[in-house]
N, CA, C and O atoms as CSV, one atom per row, in Angstrom:
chain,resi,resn,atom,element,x,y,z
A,1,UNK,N,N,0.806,-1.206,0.000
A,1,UNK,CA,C,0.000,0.000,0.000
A,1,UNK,C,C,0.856,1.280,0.000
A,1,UNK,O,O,0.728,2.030,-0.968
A,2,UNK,N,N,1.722,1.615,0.990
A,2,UNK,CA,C,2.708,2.987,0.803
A,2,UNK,C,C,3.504,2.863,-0.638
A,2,UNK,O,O,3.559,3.885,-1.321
A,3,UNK,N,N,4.166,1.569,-1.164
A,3,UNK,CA,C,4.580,1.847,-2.528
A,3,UNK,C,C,3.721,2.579,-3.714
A,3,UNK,O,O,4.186,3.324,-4.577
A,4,UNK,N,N,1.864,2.046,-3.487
A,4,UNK,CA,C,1.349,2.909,-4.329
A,4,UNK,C,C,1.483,4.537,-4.185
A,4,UNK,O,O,1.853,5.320,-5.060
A,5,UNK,N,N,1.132,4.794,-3.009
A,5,UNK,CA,C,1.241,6.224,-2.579
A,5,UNK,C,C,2.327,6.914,-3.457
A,5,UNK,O,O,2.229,7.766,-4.341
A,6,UNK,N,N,3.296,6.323,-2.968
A,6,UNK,CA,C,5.228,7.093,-2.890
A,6,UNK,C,C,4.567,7.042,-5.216
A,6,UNK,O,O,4.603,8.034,-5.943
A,7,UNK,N,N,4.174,5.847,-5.590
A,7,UNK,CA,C,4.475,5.973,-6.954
A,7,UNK,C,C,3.357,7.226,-7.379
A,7,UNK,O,O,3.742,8.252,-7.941
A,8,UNK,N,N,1.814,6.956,-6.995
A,8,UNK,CA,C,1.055,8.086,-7.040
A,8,UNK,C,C,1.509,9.523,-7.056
A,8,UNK,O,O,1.041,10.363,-7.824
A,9,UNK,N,N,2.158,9.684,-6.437
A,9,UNK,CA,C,2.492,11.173,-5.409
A,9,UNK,C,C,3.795,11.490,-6.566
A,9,UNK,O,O,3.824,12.610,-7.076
A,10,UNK,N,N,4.914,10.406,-6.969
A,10,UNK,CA,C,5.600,11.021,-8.198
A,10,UNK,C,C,5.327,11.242,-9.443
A,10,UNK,O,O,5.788,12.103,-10.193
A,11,UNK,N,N,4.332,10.193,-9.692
A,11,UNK,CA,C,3.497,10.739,-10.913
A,11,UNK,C,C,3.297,11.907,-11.126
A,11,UNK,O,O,3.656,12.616,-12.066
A,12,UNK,N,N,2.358,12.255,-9.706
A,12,UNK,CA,C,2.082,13.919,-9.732
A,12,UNK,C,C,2.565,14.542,-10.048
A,12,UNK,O,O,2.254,15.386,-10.889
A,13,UNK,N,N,3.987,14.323,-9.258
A,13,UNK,CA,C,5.232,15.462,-9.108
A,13,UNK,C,C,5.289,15.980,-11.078
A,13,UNK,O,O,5.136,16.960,-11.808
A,14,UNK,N,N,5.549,14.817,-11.114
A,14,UNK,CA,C,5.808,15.285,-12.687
A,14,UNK,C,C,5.114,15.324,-13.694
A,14,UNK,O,O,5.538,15.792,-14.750
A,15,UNK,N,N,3.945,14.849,-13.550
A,15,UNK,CA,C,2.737,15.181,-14.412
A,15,UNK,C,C,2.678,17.041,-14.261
A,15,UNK,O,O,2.659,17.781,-15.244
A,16,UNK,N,N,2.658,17.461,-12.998
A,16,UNK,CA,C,2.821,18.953,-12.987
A,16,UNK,C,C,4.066,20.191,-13.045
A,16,UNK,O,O,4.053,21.421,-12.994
A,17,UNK,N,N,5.331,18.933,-13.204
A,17,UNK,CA,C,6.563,19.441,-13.776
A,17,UNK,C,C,6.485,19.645,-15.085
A,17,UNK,O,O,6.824,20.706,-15.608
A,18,UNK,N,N,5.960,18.486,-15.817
A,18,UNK,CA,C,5.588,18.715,-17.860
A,18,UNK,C,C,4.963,19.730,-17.584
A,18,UNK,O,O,5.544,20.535,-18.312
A,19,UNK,N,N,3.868,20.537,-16.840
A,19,UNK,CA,C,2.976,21.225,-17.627
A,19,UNK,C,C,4.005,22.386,-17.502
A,19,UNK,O,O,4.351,23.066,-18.468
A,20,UNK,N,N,4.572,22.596,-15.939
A,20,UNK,CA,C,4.825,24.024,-16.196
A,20,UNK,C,C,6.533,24.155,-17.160
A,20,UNK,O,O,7.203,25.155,-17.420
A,21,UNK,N,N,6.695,23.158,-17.378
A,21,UNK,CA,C,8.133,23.777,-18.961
A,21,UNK,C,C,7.269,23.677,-19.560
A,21,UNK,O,O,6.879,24.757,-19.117
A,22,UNK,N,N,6.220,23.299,-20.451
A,22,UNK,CA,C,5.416,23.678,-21.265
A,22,UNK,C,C,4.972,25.149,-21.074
A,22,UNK,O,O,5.590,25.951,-21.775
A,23,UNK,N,N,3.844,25.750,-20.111
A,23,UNK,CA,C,3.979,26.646,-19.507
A,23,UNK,C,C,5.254,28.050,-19.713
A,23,UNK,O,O,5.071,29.202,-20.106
A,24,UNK,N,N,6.157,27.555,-19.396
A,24,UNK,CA,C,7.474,28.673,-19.381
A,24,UNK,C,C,7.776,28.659,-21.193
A,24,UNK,O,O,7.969,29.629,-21.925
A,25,UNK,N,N,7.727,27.107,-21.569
A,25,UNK,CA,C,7.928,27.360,-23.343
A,25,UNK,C,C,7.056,28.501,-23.045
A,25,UNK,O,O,7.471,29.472,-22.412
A,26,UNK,N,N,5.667,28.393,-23.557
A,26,UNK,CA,C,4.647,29.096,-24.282
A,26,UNK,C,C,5.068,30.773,-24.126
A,26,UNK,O,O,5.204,31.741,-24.874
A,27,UNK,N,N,5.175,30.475,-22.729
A,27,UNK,CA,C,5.327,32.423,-22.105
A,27,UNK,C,C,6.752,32.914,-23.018
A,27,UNK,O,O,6.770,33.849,-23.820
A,28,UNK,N,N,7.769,32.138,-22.710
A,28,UNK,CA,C,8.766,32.968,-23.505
A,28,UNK,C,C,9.328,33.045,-25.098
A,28,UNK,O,O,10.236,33.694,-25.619
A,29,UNK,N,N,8.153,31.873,-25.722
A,29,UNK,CA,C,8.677,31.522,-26.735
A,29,UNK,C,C,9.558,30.437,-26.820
A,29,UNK,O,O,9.947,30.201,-27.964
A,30,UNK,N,N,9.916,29.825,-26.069
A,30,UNK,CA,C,10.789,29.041,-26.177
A,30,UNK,C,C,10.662,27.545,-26.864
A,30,UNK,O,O,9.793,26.897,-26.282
A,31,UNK,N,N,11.238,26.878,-27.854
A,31,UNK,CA,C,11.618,26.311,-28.681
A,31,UNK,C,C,11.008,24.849,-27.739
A,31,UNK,O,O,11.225,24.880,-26.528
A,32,UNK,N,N,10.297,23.669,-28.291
A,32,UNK,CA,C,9.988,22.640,-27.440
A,32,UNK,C,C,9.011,22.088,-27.743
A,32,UNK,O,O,8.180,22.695,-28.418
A,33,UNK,N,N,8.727,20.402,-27.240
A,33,UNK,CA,C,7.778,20.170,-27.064
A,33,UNK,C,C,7.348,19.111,-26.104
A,33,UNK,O,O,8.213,18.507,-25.470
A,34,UNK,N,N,5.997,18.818,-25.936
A,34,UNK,CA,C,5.853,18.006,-24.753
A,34,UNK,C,C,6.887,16.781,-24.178
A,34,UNK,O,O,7.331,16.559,-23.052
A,35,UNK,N,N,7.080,16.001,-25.653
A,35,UNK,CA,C,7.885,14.933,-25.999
A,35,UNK,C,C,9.250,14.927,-25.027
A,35,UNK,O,O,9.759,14.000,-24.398
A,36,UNK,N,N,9.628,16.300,-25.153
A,36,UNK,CA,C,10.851,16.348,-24.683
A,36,UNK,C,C,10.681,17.211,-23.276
A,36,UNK,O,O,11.533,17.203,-22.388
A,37,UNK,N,N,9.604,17.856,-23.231
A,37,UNK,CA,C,9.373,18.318,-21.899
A,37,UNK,C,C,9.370,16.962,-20.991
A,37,UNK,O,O,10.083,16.966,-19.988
A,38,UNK,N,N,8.442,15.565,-21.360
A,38,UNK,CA,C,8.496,14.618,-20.441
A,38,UNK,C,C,9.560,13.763,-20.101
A,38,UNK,O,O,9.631,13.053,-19.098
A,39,UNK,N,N,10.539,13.903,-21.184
A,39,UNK,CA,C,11.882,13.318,-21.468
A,39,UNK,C,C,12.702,13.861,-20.061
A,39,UNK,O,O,12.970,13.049,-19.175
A,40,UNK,N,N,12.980,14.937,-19.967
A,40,UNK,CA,C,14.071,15.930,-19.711
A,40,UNK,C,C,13.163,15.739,-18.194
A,40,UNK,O,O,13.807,15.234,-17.275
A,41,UNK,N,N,11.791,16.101,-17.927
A,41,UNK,CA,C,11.531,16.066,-16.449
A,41,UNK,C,C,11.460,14.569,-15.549
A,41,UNK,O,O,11.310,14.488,-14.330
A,42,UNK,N,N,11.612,13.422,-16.523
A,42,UNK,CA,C,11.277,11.950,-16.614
A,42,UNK,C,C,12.875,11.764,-15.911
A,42,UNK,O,O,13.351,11.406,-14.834
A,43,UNK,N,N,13.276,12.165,-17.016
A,43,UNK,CA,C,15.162,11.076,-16.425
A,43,UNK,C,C,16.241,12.204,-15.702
A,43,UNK,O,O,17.358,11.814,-15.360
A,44,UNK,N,N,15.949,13.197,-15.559
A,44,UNK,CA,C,16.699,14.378,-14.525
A,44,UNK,C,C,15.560,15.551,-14.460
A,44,UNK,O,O,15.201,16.397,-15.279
A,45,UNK,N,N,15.211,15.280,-13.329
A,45,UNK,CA,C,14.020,16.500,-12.323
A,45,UNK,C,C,15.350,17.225,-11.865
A,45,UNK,O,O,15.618,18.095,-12.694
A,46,UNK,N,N,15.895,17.198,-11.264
A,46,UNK,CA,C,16.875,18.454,-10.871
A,46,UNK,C,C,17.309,19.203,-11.957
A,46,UNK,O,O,16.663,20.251,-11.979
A,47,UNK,N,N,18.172,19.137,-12.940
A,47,UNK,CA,C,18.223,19.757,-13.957
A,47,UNK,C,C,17.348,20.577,-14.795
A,47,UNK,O,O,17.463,21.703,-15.280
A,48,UNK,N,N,16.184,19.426,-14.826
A,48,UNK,CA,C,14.983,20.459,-15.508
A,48,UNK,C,C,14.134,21.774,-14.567
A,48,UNK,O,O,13.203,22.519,-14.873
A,49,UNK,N,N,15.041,21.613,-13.192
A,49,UNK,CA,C,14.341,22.477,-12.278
A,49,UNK,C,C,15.293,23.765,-12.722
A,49,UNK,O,O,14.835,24.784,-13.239
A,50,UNK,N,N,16.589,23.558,-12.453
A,50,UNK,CA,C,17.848,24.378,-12.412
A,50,UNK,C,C,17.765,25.127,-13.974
A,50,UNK,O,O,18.318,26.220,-14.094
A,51,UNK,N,N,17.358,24.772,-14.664
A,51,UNK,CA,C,17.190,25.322,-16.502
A,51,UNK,C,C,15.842,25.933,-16.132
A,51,UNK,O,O,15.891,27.140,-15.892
A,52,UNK,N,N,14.456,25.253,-16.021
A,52,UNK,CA,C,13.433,26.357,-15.775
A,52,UNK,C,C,13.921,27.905,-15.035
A,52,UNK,O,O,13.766,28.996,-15.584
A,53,UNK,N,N,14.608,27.661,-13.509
A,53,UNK,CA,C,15.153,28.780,-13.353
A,53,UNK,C,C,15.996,30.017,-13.950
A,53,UNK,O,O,15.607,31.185,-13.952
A,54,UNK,N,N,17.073,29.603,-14.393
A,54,UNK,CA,C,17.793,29.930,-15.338
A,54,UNK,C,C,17.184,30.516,-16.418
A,54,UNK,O,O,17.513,31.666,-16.711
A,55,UNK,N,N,16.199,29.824,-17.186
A,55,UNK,CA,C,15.461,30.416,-17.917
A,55,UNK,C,C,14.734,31.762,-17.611
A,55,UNK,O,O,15.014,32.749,-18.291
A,56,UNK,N,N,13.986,31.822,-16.801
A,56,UNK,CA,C,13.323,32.097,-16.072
A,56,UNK,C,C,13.543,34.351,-15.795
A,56,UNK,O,O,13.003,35.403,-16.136
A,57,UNK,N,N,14.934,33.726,-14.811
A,57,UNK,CA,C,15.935,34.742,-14.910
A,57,UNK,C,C,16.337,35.392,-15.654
A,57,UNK,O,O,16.364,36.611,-15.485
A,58,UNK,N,N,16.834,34.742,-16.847
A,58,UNK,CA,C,17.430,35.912,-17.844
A,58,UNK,C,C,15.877,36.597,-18.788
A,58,UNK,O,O,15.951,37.586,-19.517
A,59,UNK,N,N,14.673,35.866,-18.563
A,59,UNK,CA,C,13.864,36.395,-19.514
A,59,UNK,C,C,13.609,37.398,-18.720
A,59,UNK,O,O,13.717,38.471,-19.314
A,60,UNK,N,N,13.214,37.525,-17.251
A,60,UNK,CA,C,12.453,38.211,-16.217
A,60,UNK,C,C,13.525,39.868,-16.449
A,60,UNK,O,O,13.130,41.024,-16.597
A,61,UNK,N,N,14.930,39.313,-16.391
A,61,UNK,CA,C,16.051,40.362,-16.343
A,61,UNK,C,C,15.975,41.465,-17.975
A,61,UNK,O,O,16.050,42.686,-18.110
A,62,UNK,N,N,15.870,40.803,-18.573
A,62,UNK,CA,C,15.660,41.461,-20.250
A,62,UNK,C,C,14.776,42.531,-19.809
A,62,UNK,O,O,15.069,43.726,-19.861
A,63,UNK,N,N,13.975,42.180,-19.489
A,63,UNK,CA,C,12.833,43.145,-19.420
A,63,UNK,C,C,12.852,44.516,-18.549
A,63,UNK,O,O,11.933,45.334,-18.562
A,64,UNK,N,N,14.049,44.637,-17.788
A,64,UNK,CA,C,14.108,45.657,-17.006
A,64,UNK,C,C,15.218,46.590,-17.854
A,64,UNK,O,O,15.559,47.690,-17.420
């Protein structure tokens, strides 16, 4: 029973990690698609966290 949970609960995690790099694509334009949004959040979640940021930053910074 807790193995379902723990697998449930990461699903989540990253069912709502795809949306928002999808999400950040759309807003900045950025080049992508789901395919590889689930790729990239599937086999390294840290990385795809550390690049959303990154991203994130230099678009937020342009603008000032």
């Amino acid at each position: 029973m807790p193995v379902k949970i723990v697998v449930r609960a990461l699903i989540r995690i990253l069912w709502a990690q795809i949306g928002t790099r999808r999400e950040i694509r759309e807003r900045y334009g950025i080049r992508g698609n789901a395919c590889d949004d689930c790729i990239t959040s599937y086999f390294c979640l840290p990385r795809a966290l550390v690049q959303e940021r990154r991203e994130i930053e230099l678009e937020e910074s342009s603008f000032l």
